[in-house]
C-alpha positions in Angstrom: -6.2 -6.7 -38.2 -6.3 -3.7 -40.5 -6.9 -0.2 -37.9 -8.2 3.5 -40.0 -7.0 6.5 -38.9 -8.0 9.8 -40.1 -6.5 13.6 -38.8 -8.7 17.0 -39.5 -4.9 18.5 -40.7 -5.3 15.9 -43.5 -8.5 17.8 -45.0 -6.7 21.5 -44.2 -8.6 22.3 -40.9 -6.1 23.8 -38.5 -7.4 21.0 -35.6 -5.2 18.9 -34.1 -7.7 16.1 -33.8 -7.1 12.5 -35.1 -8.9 9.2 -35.2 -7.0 6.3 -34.4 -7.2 2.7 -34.3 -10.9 2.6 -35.5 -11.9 -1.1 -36.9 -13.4 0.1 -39.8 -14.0 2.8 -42.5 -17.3 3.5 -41.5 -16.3 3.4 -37.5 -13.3 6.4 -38.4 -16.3 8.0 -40.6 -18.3 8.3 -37.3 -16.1 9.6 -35.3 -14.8 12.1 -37.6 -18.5 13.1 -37.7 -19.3 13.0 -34.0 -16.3 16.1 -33.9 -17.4 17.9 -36.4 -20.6 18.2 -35.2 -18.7 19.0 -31.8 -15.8 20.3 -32.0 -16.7 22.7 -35.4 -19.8 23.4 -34.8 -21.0 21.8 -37.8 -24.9 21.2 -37.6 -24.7 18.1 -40.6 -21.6 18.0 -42.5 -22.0 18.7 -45.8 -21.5 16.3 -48.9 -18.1 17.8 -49.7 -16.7 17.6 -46.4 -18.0 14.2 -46.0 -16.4 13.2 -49.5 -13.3 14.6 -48.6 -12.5 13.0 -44.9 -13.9 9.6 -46.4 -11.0 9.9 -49.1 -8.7 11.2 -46.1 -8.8 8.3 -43.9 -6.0 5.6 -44.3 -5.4 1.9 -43.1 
């Protein structure tokens, strides 16, 4: 079974936060979301940084 993971470092954010072990693109996507709205304050996340962890995350 093929796991995502994604880390804010990987986008230049000085954040220690990854995602891990997520089943699915969209499922690391989320969660990536979830924290920025969280964690950076982030209202909605804008196109670019959405473009940008979507091309960040890895399997």
């Amino acid at each position: 079974m093929t796991t995502y993971a994604f880390k804010c470092k990987d986008i230049g954010m000085q954040c220690g936060f990854e995602v891990k072990g997520a089943s699915s693109r969209d499922e690391a996507m989320q969660l990536a979301v979830v924290h920025a709205k969280t964690a950076h304050n982030m209202q909605t996340v804008p196109q670019e940084v959405a473009n940008k962890v979507s091309s960040a995350i890895r399997s």
